[in-house]
N, C-alpha and C positions, 0 to 999 in steps of 0.2 A: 710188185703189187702190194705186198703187204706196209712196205716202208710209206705210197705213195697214201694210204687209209690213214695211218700212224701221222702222215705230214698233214694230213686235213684237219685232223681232230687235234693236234697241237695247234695251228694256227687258229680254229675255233677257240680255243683256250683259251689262247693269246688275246683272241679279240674280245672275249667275254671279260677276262680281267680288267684291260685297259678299259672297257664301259666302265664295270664298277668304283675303277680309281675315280673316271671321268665326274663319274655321278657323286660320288663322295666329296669331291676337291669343290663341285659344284653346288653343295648342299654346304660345307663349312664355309665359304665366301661368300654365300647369298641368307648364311642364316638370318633371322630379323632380330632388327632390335628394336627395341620397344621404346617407345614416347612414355613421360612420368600420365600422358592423359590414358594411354593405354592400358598400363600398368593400375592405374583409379579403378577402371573399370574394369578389372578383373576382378583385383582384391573386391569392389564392391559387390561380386557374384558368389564371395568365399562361404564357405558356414565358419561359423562363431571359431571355433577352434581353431582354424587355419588363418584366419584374423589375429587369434591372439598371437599367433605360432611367430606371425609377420612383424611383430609389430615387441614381442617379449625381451624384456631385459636378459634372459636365462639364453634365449636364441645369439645375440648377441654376444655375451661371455660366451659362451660357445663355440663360436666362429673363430674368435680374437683366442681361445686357449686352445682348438685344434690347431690354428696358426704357428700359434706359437711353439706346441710340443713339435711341431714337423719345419720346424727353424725356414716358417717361409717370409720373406721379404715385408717389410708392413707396407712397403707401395703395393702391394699385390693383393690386402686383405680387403680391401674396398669391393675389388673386382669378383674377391670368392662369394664375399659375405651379397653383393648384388645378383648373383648366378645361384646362390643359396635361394635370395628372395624370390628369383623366375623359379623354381620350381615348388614353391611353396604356393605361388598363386596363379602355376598350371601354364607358364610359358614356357617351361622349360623339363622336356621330360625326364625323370629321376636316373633314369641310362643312360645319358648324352653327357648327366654334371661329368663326368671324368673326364670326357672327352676333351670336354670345353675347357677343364681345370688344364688339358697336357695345350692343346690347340695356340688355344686366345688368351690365358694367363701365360702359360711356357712356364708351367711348374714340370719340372722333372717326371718323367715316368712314377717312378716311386713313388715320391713326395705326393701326386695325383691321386693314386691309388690310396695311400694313407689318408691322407686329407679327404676324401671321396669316404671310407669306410666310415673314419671316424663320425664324418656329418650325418651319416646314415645313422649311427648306432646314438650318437647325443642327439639331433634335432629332429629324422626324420621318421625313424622308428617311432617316438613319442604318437607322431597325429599320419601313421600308418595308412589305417582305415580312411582317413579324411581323404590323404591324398589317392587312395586305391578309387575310393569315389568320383571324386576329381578327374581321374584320367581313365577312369572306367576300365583299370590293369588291376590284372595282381602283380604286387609286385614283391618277387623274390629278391634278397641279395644276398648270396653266399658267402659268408665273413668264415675267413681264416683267423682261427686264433694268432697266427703270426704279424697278420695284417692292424690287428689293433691294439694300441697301445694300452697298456693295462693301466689301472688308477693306485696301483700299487707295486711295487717292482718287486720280482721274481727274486728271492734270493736260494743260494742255495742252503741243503739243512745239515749241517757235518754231524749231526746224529745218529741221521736216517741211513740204514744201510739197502745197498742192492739187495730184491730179490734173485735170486740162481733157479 
């Protein structure tokens, strides 16, 4: 009696998991992609800030030296640096870029998550609030100091002694 309640509520399990892969696998192959007419007409909805964000020489180095500190492919930075721009002008929500960096670029696990924090902390922190507007989220991202690359290297201090 008790095993035959235990085998219902596992294959319930069962079938609820395989929905969600279902719905998952069917949400990343039918994501949309966007027409440059489409993409006009967002940006032409942006506020000022989020225009300049889209369009900044600063956004660009940017892109090309998170790229590079995380030694990803340059066929590859097109693709980031275009998935940068859908979420800059609200096609792309700021919680998926990882996704879509592991997905539809096939940047390494790692490599995603680095390149992901870093964008957050040089391009998307800056216009925050614009983009919290935008998608009418707040949005958090909890950054590990291990996760971001520092702009100066750690070294150690042969000075400094342990405290006891």
């Amino acid at each position: 009696m008790r095993y035959a309640k235990y085998s219902i509520a596992l294959k319930f399990v069962k079938n609820m998991i395989f929905e969600i892969f279902a719905l998952y696998f069917y949400i990343m192959e039918n994501q949309k992609k966007y027409t440059k007419d489409e993409i006009w007409e967002l940006y032409a909805k942006l506020p000022e800030e989020l225009k300049d964000a889209f369009f900044s020489e600063k956004t660009g180095d940017d892109i090309y030296n998170i790229c590079e500190r995380n030694s990803v492919e340059n066929k590859k930075i097109p693709e980031i640096a275009k998935n940068i721009g859908y979420v800059i002008v609200g096609a792309l929500p700021l919680d998926e870029l990882q996704n879509v960096l592991e997905k539809e670029i096939k940047l390494n696990a790692e490599t995603a998550k680095k390149v992901f924090y870093q964008a957050y902390r040089f391009i998307f922190f800056p216009i925050k609030k614009q983009l919290e507007e935008l998608y009418k989220i707040d949005i958090k991202v909890k950054l590990k100091k291990q996760d971001i690359v520092s702009e100066r290297k750690q070294s150690i201090d042969q000075y400094r002694e342990d405290i006891e």
